[in-house]
KEVEXMAR-104625 format. One line per field, with one value per residue (C-alpha): x, z, y. Coordinates in steps of 0.001 Angstrom, whole numbers, padded with zeros to 6 digits. Each point is the difference from the previous one (the first is absolute). Example, Ala and Ser with C-alpha at 12.3 -4.5 7.8 and 13.67 -1.06 7.14 Angstrom:
xx <- (012300/001370)
zz <- (007800/-000660)
yy <- (-004500/003440)
END
This chain:
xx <- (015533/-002297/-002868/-002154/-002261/002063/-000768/-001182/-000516/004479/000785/002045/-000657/003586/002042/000250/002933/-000995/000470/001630/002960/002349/001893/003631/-000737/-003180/000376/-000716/-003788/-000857/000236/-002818/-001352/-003670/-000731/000421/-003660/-000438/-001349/-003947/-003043/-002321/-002021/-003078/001404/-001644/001618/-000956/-000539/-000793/-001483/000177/-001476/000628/-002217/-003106/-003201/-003365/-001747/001984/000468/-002959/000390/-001143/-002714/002773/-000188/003102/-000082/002241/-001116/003285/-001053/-003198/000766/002407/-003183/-002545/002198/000896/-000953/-000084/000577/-001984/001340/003892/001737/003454/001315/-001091/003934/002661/002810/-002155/-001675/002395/002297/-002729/-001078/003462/000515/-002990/000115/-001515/002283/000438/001657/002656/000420/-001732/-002877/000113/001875/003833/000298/-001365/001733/001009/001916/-002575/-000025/-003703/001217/003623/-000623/002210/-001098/000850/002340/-002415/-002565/000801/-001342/-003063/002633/003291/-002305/-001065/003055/001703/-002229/000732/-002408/001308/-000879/-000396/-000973/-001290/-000910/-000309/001953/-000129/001501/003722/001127/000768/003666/-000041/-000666/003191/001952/001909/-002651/-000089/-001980/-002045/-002992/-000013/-002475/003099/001023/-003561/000294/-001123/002475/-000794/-001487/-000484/-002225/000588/000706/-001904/-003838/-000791/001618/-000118/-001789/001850/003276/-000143/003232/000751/002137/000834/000752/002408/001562/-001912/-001416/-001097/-003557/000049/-001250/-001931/-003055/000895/000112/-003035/001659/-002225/001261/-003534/001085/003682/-000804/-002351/002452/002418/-002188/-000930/003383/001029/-003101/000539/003844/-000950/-001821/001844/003285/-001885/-003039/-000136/000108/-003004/000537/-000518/-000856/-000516/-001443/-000856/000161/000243/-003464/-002549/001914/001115/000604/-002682/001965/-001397/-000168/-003192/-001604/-000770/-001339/-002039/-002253/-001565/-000821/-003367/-000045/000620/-001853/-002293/002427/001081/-003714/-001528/002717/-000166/-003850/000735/002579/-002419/-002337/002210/001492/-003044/-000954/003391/-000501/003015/-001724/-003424/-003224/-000461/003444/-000198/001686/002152/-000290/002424/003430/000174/001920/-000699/-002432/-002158/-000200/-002525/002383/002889/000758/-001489/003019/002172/-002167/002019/002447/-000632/-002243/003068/001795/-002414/000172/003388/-000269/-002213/001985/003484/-001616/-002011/003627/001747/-002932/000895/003840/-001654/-001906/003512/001249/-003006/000313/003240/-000587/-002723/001885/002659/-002768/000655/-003384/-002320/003267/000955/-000614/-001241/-000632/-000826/-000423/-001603/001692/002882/-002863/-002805/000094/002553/-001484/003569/-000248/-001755/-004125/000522/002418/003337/002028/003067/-000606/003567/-001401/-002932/002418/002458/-003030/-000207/-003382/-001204/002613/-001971/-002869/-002951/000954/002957/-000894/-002796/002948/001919/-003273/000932/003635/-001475/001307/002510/003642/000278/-002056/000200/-003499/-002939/-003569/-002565/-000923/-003464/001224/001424/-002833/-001764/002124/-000590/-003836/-001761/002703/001158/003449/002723/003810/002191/-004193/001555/-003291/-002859/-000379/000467/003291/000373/-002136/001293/-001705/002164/-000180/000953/000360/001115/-002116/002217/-000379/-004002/-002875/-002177/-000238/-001353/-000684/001027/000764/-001085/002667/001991/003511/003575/002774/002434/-001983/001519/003259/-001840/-002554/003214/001869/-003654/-000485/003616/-000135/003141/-000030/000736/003899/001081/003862/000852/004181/000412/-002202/-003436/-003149/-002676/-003179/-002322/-002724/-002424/-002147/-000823/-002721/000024/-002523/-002795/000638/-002712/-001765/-002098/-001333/002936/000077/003094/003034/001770/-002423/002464/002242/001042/000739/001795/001642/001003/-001982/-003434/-000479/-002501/-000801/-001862/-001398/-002732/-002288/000354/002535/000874/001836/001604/001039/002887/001425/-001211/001840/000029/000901/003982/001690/001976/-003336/-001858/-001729/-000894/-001521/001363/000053/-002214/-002584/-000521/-003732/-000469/-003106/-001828/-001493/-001582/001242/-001813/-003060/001401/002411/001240/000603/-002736/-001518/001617/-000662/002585/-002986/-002730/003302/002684/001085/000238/002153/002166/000574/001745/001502/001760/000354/001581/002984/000438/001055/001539/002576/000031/001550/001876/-002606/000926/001074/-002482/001752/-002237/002411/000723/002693/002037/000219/000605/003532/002780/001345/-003149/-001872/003530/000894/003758/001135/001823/001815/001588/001133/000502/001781/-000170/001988/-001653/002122/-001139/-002343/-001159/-004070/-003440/000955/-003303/-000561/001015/002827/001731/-000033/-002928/000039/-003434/-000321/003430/002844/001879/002459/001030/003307/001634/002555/-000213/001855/-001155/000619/001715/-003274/-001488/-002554/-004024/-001913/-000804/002661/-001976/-004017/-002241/-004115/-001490/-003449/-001679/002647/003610/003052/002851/003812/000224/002396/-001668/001276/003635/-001614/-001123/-003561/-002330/-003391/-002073/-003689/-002041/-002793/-000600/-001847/003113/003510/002891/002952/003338/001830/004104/001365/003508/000744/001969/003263/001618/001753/-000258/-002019/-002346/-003819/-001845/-003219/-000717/-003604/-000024/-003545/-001831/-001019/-002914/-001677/-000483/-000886/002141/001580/003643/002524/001878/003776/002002/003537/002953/003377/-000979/-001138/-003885/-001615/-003598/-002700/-003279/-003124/-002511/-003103/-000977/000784/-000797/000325/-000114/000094/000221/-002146/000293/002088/001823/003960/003075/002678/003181/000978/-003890/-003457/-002055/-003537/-002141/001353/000530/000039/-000643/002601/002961/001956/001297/-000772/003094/002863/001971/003306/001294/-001681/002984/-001573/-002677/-000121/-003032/000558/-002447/-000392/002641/002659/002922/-000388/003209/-001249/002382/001008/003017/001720/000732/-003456/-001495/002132/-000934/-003969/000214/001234/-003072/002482/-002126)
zz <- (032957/001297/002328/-001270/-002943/-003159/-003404/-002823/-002751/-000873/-000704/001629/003402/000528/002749/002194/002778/003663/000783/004027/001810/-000800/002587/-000020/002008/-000495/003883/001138/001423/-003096/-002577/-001884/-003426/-000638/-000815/-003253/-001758/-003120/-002873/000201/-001506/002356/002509/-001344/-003624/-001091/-001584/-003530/-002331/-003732/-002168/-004275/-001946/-003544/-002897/001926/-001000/001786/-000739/001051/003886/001854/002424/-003093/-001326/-002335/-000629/001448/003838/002473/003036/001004/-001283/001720/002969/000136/-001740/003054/002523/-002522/-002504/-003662/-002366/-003282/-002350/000460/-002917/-001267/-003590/-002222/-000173/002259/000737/-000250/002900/002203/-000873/001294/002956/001093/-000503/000639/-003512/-003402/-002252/-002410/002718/000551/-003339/-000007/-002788/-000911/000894/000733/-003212/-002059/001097/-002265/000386/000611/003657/001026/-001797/001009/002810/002603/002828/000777/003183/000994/000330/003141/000237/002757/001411/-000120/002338/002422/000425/000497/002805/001716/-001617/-001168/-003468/-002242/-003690/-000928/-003560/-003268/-000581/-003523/000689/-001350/-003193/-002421/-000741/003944/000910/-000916/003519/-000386/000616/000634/002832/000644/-001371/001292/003194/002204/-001553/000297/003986/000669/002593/-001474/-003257/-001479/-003042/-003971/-001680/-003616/-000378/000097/000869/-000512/003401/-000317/-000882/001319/-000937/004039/001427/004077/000445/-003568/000054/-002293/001753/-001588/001699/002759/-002322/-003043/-001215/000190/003515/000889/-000529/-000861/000531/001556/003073/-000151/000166/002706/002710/-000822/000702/002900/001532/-000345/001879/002623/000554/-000814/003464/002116/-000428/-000393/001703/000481/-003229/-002575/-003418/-003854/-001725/-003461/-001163/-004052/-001799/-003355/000378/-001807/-003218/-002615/-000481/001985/001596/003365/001601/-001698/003613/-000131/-003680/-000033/003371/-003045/-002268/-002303/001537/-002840/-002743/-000228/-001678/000404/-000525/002221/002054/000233/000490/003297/001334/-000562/002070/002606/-000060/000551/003643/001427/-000663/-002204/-002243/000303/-000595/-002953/-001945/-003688/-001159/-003205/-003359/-000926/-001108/-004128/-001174/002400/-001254/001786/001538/-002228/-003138/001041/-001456/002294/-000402/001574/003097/002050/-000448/000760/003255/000965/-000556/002467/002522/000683/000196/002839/001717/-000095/001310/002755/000516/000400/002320/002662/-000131/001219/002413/001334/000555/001671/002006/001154/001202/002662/001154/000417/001501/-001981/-002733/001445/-000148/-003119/-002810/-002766/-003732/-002170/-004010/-001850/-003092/-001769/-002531/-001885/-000984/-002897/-003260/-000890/-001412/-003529/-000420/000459/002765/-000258/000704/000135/000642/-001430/-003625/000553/001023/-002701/-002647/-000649/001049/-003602/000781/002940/-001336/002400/-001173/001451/003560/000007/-000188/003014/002665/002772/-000439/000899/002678/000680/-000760/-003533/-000357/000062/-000588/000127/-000888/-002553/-000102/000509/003695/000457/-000349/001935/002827/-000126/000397/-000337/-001963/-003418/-000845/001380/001134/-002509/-000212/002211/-001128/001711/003187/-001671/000251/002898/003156/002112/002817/003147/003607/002994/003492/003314/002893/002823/-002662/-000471/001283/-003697/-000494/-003389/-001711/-003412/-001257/-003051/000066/-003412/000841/-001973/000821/000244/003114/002249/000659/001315/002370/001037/001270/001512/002039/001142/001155/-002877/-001933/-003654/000100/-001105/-001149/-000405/-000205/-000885/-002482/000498/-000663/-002205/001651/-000280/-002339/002162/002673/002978/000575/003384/000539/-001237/002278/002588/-002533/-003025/-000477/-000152/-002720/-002427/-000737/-002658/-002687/-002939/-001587/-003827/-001556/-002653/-001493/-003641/-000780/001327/002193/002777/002377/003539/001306/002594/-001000/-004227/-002013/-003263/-001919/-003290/-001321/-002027/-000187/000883/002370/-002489/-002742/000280/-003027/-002821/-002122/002737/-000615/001906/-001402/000785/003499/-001123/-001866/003133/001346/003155/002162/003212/003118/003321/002402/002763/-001879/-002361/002529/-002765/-003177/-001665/-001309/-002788/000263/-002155/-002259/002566/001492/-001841/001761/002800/-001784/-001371/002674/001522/-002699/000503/003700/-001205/-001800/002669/002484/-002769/-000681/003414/001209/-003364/-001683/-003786/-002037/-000520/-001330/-001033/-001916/001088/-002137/-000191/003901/000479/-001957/001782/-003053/-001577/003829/000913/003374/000710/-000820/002023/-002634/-002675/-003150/-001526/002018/003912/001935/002763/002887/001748/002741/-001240/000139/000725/-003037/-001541/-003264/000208/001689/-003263/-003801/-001917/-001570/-002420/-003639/-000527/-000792/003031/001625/003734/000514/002779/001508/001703/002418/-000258/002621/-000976/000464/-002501/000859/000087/000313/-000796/-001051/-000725/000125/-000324/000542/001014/-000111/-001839/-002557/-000217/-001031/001604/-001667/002047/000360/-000248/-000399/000118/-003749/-000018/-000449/-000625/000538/-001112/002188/-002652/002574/001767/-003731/-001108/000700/-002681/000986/-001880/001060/000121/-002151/002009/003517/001709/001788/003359/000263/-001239/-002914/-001731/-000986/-002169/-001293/-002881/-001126/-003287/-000312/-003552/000688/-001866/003519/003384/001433/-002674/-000130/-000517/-000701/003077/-000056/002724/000515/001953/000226/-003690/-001614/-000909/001752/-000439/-001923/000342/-000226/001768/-002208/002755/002776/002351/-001060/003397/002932/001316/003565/002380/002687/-001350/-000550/-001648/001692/-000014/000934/001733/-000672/002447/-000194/-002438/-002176/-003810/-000494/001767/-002168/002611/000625/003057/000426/001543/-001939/001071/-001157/000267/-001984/-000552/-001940/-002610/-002607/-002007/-003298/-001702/-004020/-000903/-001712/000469/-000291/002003/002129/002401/002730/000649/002881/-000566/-001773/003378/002321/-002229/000003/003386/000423/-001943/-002902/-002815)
yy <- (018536/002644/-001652/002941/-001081/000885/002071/-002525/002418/-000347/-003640/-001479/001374/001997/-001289/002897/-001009/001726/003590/000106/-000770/-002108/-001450/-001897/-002790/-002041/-000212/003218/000584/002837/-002839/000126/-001422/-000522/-003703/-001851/-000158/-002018/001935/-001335/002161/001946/-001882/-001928/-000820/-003135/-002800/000648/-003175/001234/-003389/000631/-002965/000170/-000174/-000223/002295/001561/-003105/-003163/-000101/-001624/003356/002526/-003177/-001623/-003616/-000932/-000854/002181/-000919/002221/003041/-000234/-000247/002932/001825/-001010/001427/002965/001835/-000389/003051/-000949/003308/-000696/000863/-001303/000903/-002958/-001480/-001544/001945/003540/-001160/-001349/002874/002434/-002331/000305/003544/001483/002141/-000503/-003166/003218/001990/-002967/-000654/-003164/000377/-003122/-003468/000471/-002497/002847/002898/002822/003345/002169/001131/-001244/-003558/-000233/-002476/001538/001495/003358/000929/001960/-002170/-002235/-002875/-001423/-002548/002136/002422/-002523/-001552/003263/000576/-003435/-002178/-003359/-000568/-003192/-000663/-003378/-001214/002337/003211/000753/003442/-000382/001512/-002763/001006/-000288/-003371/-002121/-001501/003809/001821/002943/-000578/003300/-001036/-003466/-000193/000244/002647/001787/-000405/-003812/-001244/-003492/-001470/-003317/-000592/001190/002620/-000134/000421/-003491/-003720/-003641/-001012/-003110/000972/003743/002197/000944/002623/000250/003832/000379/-003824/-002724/-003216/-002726/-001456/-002364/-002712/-001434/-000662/-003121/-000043/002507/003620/002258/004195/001141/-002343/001225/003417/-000257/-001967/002712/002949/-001918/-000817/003462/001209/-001917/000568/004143/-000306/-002696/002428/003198/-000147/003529/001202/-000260/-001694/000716/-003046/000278/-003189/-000668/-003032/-000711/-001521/000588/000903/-002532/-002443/-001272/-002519/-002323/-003448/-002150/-000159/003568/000459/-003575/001613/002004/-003132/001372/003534/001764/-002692/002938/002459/003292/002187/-002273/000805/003552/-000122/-001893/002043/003075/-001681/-000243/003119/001532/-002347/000848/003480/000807/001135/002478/-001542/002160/-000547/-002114/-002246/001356/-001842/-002179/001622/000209/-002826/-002472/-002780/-001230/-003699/-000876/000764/-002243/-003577/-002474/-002269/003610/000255/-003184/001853/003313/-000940/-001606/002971/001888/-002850/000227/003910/-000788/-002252/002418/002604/-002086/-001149/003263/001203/-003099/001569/003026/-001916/-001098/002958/000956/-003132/000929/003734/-001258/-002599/002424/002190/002918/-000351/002573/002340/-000285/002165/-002510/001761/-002544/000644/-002813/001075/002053/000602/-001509/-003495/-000782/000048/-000970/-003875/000324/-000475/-003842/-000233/-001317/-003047/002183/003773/001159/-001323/002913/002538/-000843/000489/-003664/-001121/-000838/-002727/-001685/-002015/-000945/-003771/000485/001649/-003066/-002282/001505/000197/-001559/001997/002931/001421/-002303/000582/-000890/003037/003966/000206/002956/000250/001341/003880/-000896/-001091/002560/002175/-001834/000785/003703/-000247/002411/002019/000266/-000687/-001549/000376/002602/002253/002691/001696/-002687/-001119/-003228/000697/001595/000087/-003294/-000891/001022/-000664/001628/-001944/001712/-000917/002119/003091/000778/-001517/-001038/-003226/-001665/002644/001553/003307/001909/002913/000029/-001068/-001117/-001937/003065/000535/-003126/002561/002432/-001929/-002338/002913/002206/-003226/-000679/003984/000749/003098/-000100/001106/003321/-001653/-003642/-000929/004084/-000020/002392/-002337/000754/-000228/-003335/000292/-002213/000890/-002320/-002174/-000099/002450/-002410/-002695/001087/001794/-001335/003173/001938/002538/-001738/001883/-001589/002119/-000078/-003243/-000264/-003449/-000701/-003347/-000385/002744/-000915/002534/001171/002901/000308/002604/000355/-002676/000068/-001635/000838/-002996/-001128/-004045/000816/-003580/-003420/-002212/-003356/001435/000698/-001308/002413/-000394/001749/003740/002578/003185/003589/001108/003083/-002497/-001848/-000044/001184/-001445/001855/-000990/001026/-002723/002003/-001852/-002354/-002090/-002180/002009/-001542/003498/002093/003346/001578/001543/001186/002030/001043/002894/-001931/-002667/002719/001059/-002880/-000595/003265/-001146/-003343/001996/002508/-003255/-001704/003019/000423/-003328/-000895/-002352/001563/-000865/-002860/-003193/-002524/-002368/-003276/-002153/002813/001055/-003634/000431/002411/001770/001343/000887/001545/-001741/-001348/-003244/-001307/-002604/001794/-001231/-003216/-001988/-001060/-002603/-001677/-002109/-003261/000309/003174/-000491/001324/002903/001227/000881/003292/-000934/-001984/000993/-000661/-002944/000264/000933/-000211/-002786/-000927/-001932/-001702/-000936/-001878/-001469/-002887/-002326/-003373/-002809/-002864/-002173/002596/003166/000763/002554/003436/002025/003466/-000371/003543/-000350/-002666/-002129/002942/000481/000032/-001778/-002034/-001073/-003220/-003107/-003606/-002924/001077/001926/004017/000277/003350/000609/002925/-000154/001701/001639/-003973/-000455/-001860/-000981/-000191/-002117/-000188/-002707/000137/-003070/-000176/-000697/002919/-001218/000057/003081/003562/000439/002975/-000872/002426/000426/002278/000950/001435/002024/000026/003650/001659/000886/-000740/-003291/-001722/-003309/-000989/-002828/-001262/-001441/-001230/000003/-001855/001411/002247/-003265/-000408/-002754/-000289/002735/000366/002410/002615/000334/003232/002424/002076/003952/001949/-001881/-003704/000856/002984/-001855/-002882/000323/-000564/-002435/-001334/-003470/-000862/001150/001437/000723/-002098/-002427/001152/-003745/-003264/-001845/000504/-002830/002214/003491/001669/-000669/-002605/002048/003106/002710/002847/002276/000542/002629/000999/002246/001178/-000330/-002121/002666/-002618/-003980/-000185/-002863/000249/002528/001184/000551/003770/000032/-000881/002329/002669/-000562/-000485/003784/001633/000954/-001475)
END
């Protein structure tokens, strides 16, 4: 390689060999070859060490006046600078696919979460070729590159064991990963991945696991061995936990420190965090405090025998997110003793978006019965009788809207509003002592999280590449921020941003905003309506004098407002926003939002030790008559244990062996457990167990009769009053022969089987009662021929 600095704007640098003689014996005095230099990025590129918490809005970190301490955040605020309009796209995967690409979620096809992807470019959730990712640039111009914690980036039909791989973070250019891959996990039983191989966690509950701990000695380890080998070459860390997102899962000895804090409810709340605000300077002296979002009661309307519960709810909010900022703290602790603090780039973003409006008016016990529709189901009787299980691992817990709004003080809205700030502006810091002088300051210049890219690769002196792997690049959408570091008064240049998410939809532009609601965030199920896109109504404000939206001014100017509503479908055409797509039930199933399956048909034949297979991954097995057939080798002392198990402590269901008898349980949402117990002991040898569920139909949700089987020959029935319609949780999975993650029951006698688990088939609506599987019958389903 060349000595000379080399051309960055063709990825990867080409290996040009040296033009000049070449001489026959390596002996001979005119031998000459310029040294060997490692590939390493021009001199003066920082470390760079990008921090994403999840779920967390304006209002909630101690550093922006929130109630929750983060003593962590602070300090990387009073020897930096904190950027108070930072703007994200109100949803999870949006924002982290922009973050990481430095263009608008539309313009990767990432409109909304990968779970909810459709065929429509802007929606497809795969990233474009010729959008390279932050990482894949870095690391192609020797930075070392490592992503810890939540991805939430892979196309469903991708994320089986098979892959494919190119949307997987080492796919995207991380030279290491360990974390998850969906958009949320059990922080007691997290679904783990090192690089593209599943790991199980290092322990139990039980015995003091908890992930946020995990995560951080891994992202700490690798830091450390990134500069004991390579001590010359600067390091991306990308570092986002599944914290603060539900289920609002953490040890009592954090959420107890806030015993009484939030007695006082959620408008008391907000009042105090206003206050707040407004001393630290986050806010201007002169901003107001928006009313109360519309249908949102107040404290003073809820049941007094509710409000245990729900201050508990808030308490352990409090306590997971004081949590997750002492992780942060650790990583912080390790860079100075490493000596390399002051030097390092450190962005941090205290959310992916607003707070989550996401677990029902009341808060929830179990957050997948709110997503699933359900939360009629959950009675406040019935959360009062779980209280101290909050939080704990027999939960999957989240809290009341009115919480969440508090978290966005001042602003209106929450998570999914694309259109408020609400939803969208996140309090963000920026530490890098070695890189400008300002210390403890804030700045005021509109920003957005497509943005990082370009202020990651300004400050590491990289230009934006022209091609990446052959393919020409499409230029980053985001502008840096690194001309405000040493500049508060520095005229902004980010003057234009659309939002959009479900249809609520939003437009910047040189102080005003023009925005529309279209849907609200708690109100998902198939019963929910929205009006016509054109019928929307569209509010107006100066933010240049109105910092908090508090103002509507749609009336006094509608030119004005027309005209950015005009503006607003320019940039919407423009980066492949349309066609809106506002549904909800319907993106979440493949065949009517037009996405692959990846399991097709009716039938699919799973092998022993096959595991760690989400949902997508196997057939659906909801709303619809079913069977799971296996075959067995027993032991001559008899078997245990699971021999197929999908879902886990917030719903699922598990064909299980105790006793020496089959078993089944269906986990109706953690509300209730149906058990049908095998009448017959299975014997040593080769034998097949099946379970048939016969569904009564007439919707979704439906119960079903339940028969087991040994060898063909019934052996025990039984009964599921209810189930789940869409989806038992967003990480859990199906497996053979063991269950990993949470328990779907805690009626094991053993939990790995105790056998051998050959095979299990599921089929799907019961055509044939044949109750046992042929040998040919196998070979052929096995081949994809049915």
């Amino acid at each position: 390689m060349s000595t000379s600095e080399p051309s960055r704007h063709v990825l990867p640098i080409p290996d040009i060999p040296p033009v000049g003689l070449t001489t026959y014996d390596a002996k001979d005095p005119d031998t000459s070859y310029p040294p060997i230099v490692p590939l390493r990025p021009p001199k003066g590129a920082p470390n760079v060490l990008v921090v994403l918490i999840d779920d967390v809005g304006f209002g909630a970190s101690s550093a922006f006046g929130g109630p929750c301490s983060t003593p962590n955040f602070e300090r990387l605020a009073a020897s930096g600078l904190k950027y108070n309009r930072f703007h994200t796209t109100a949803l999870c995967s949006p924002t982290r696919s922009a973050l990481l690409t430095g263009r608008n979620h539309h313009s990767v096809g990432m409109g909304n979460i990968a779970e909810l992807a459709t065929s429509a470019p802007g929606n497809n959730s795969m990233w474009p070729n010729t959008a390279a990712p932050l990482a894949k640039i870095l690391n192609l111009n020797g930075y070392s590159t490592a992503q810890f914690g939540k991805c939430h980036e892979v196309p469903v039909w991708e994320t089986s064991p098979m892959g494919p791989y190119r949307q997987w973070p080492t796919g995207m250019g991380f030279d290491y990963f360990y974390g998850f891959l969906g958009g949320e996990t059990n922080q007691w039983y997290p679904a783990l991945y090192e690089g593209t191989t599943p790991v199980e966690p290092c322990g139990t509950p039980e015995n003091g696991y908890y992930f946020n701990d995990d995560l951080t000695d891994h992202a700490v380890k690798w830091m450390r061995q990134q500069k004991a080998l390579m001590p010359d070459a600067p390091f991306f860390a990308y570092y986002a936990p599944g914290a603060t997102h539900a289920p609002h899962h953490v040890p009592n000895d954090w959420s107890d420190k806030y015993k009484g804090t939030f007695d006082g409810g959620w408008d008391a709340l907000r009042e105090q965090t206003f206050a707040r605000q407004k001393e630290l300077g986050v806010i201007p002296p002169d901003a107001e405090l928006t009313e109360r979002s519309p249908g949102i009661p107040a404290w003073s309307e809820i049941d007094d025998a509710l409000k245990p519960v729900l201050a508990r709810q808030m308490e352990i909010y409090a306590g997971y997110l004081e949590n997750t900022d002492h992780h942060v703290g650790l990583l912080l602790d390790a860079l100075e003793d490493m000596k390399i603090l002051e030097e390092t780039l450190i962005i941090t973003i205290i959310g992916d978006n607003g707070a989550s409006a996401e677990g029902s008016l009341q808060g929830t016990f179990n957050e997948m019965i709110t997503l699933g529709g359900f939360a009629a189901l959950e009675t406040a009787k019935a959360m009062a009788s779980k209280i101290d299980q909050f939080g704990g691992p027999e939960s999957y817990n989240h809290y009341a809207v009115g919480w969440a709004h508090a978290m966005d003080t001042p602003y209106q809205w929450t998570k999914q509003v694309a259109s408020h700030f609400g939803g969208t502006r996140n309090g963000t810091i920026v530490h890098w002592p070695a890189g400008f002088q300002a210390r403890g300051e804030v700045r005021a210049q509109f920003h957005h999280v497509i943005d990082v890219a370009p202020t990651v690769l300004e400050v590491a002196g990289l230009p934006q590449p022209t091609f990446v792997n052959g393919v020409q690049q499409k230029p980053m959408e985001g502008v840096s921020m690194a001309y405000s570091f040493d500049d508060a008064a520095a005229p902004e240049r980010h003057e234009t941003q659309y939002f959009e998410m479900f249809g609520n939809r939003g437009i910047y532009h040189k102080g005003w905003t023009a925005v529309t609601k279209h849907r609200t965030p708690w109100e998902t199920g198939a019963d929910a309506k929205t009006p016509a896109f054109d019928d929307d109504v569209w509010e107006l404000y100066d933010t240049t004098t109105d910092w908090t939206q508090a103002r509507d001014l749609a009336r006094e100017h509608p030119r004005k407002l027309h005209e950015l509503q005009r503006l607003w479908l320019i940039e919407a055409v423009k980066y492949n926003v349309v066609p809106l797509d506002d549904r909800f039930v319907e993106r979440g199933l493949p065949d009517s939002a037009g996405r692959p399956r990846l399991i097709q048909g009716k039938r699919q034949l799973l092998f022993g030790g096959m595991g760690r297979l989400t949902e997508n991954s196997v057939l659906m097995m909801k709303n619809t008559s079913f069977s799971l057939t296996a075959e067995l080798v027993v032991p001559d002392g008899g078997a245990e244990g699971v021999i197929v198990a999908q879902g886990g402590v917030s719903g699922g269901h598990s064909l299980y062996v105790k006793g020496g008898k089959p078993k089944y349980c269906y986990n109706f949402f953690g509300l209730e457990r149906y058990y049908v117990d095998g009448t017959k002991k299975i014997a040593p040898g080769e034998h097949q167990v099946r379970m048939e569920f016969t569904y009564d139909g007439g919707g979704v949700g439906k119960g079903g009769d339940v028969t087991l089987f040994i060898d063909g020959v019934e052996a025990g029935t039984g009964r599921v009053e209810q189930t789940e319609a869409f989806l038992f949780s967003a990480d859990e999975t199906c497996d053979v022969g063991d269950e990993y993650g949470s328990p779907v029951t805690t009626d094991y006698g053993a939990k790995k089987f105790t056998g051998e688990v050959k095979w299990v088939e599921i089929d799907l609506g019961l055509d044939d009662h044949n109750h046992l599987i042929k040998p040919e019958d196998r070979v052929t389903l096995a081949m994809g021929l049915q």
